[in-house]
C-alpha positions as CSV (number, residue, x, y, z in Angstrom):
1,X,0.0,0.0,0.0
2,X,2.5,2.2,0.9
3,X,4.3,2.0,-2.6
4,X,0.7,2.7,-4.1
5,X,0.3,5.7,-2.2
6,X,3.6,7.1,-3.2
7,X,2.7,6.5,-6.7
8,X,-0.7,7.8,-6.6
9,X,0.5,11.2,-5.0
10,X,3.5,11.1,-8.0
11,X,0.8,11.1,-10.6
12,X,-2.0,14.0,-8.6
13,X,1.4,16.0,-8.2
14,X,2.9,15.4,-11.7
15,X,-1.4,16.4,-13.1
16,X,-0.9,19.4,-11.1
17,X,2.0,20.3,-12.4
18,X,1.6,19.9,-15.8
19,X,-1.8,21.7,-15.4
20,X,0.0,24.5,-13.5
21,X,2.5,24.8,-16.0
22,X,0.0,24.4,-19.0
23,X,-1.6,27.7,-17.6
24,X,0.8,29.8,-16.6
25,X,2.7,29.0,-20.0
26,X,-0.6,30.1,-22.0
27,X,-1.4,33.3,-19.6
28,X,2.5,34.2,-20.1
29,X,3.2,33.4,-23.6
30,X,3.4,35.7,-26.1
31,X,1.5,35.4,-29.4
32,X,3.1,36.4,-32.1
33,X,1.3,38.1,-35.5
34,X,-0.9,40.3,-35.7
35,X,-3.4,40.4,-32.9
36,X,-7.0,40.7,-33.1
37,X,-9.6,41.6,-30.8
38,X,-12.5,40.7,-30.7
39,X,-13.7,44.9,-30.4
40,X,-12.5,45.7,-33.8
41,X,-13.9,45.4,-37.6
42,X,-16.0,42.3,-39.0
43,X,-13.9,41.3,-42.3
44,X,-15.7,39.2,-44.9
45,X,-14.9,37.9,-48.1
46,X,-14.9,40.1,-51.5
47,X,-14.2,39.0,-54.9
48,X,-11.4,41.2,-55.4
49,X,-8.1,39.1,-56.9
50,X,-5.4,39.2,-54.7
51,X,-2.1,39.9,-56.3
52,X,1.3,38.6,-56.0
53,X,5.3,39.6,-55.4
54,X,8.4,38.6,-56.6
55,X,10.8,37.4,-53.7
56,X,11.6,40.3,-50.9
57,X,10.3,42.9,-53.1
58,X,7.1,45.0,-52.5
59,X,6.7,47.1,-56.0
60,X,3.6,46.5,-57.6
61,X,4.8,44.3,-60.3
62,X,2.8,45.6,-64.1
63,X,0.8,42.7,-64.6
64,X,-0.5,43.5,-61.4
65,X,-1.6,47.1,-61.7
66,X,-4.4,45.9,-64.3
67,X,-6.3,44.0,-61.3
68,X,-5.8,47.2,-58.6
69,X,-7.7,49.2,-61.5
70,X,-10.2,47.1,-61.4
71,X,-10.0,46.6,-57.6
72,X,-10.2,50.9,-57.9
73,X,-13.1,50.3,-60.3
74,X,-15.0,48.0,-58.0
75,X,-14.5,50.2,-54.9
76,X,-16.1,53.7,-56.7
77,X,-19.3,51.2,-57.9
78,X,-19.5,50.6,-54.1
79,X,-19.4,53.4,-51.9
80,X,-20.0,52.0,-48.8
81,X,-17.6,49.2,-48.6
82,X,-14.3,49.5,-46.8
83,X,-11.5,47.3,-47.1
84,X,-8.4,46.1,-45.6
85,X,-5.4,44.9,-47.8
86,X,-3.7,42.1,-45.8
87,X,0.1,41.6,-46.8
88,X,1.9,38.3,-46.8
89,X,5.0,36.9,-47.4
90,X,6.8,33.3,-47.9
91,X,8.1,31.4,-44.8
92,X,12.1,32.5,-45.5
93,X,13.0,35.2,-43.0
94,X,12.5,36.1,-40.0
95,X,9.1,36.9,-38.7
96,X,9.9,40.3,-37.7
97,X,11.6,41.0,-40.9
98,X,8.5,39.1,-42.9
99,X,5.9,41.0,-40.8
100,X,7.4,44.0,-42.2
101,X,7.7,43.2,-45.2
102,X,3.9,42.0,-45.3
103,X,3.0,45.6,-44.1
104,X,5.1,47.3,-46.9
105,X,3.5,45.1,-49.8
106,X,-0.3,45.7,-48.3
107,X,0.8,49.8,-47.9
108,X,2.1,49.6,-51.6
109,X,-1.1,48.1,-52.6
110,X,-3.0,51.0,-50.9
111,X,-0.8,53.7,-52.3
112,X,-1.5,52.6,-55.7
113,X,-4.9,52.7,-54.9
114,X,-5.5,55.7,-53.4
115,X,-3.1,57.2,-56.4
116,X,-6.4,55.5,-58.9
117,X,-8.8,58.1,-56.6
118,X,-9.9,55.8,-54.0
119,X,-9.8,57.8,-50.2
120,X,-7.3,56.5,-48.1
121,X,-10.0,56.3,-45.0
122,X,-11.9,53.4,-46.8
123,X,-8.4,51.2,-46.7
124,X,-6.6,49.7,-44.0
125,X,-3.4,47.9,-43.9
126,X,-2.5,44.6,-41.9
127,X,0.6,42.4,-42.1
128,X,0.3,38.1,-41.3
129,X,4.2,38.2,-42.6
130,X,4.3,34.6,-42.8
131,X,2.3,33.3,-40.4
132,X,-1.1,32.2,-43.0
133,X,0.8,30.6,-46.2
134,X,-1.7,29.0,-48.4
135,X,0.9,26.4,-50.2
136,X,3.3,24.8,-48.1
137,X,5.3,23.5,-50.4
138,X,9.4,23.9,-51.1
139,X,9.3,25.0,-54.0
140,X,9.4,28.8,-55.4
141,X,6.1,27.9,-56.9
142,X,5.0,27.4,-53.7
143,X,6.7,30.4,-52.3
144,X,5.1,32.7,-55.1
145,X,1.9,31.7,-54.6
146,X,2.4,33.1,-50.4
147,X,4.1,36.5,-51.2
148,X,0.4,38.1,-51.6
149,X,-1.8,40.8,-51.0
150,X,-5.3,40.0,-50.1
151,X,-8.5,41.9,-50.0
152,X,-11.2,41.8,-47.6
153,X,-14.3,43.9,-46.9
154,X,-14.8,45.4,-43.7
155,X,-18.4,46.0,-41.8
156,X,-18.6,49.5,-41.0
């Protein structure tokens, strides 16, 4: 019995610690990315193409600037919908460095936009860097496909 006891208090002690570790790591831990609360903006789904960049780079590439006319085009035909332009990038770098660079491409996006007459109080910027890739693959296919700016409506 007494070896059963000893073992029985090792497990309720080694449950307690793991749960009081479990907790205190997730109340202490820092999330990294952009955070969100729950206070802010509903953002839905548009059909507005998102567009692409070459590796570490956030100029609007030319084959590009025919879909942000057309993104410009869509936002005058509807007044009342805001949007937010969420920059990515591929999983190379560091996330500080890619978080920035997200931010750049989605404020390039904006800039081009707001140079086609759209008011820069309807867009807002956000950067995931790479923490949302949508191919995880190792190739630079895969990498082109996550070095994106995407659109998204916002509920005023």
């Amino acid at each position: 019995m007494k070896s059963y006891f000893k073992s029985n208090r090792w497990i309720k002690i080694g449950v307690f610690s793991i749960l009081s570790l479990s907790l205190l790591g997730s109340a202490c831990s820092k999330k990294k990315g952009p955070i969100s609360d729950s206070g802010g903006p509903e953002v839905y789904s548009i059909d507005l193409e998102m567009i692409h960049f070459d590796y570490d780079k956030y100029t609007i590439k030319s084959e590009f600037e025919g879909v942000l006319k057309k993104h410009a085009e869509w936002l005058k035909t509807n007044p009342k919908t805001n949007i937010v332009i969420e920059g990515h990038t591929d999983k190379r770098g560091t996330e500080e460095y890619n978080l920035a660079l997200g931010e750049r491409r989605a404020i390039a996006a904006k800039n081009f936009l707001v140079n086609l007459g759209i008011s820069p109080d309807r867009i807002s910027t956000i950067s995931f860097g790479k923490t949302k890739q949508i191919d995880f693959g190792e190739s630079e296919a895969s990498y082109y496909k996550n070095r994106r700016d995407e659109f998204k409506g916002i509920k005023k």
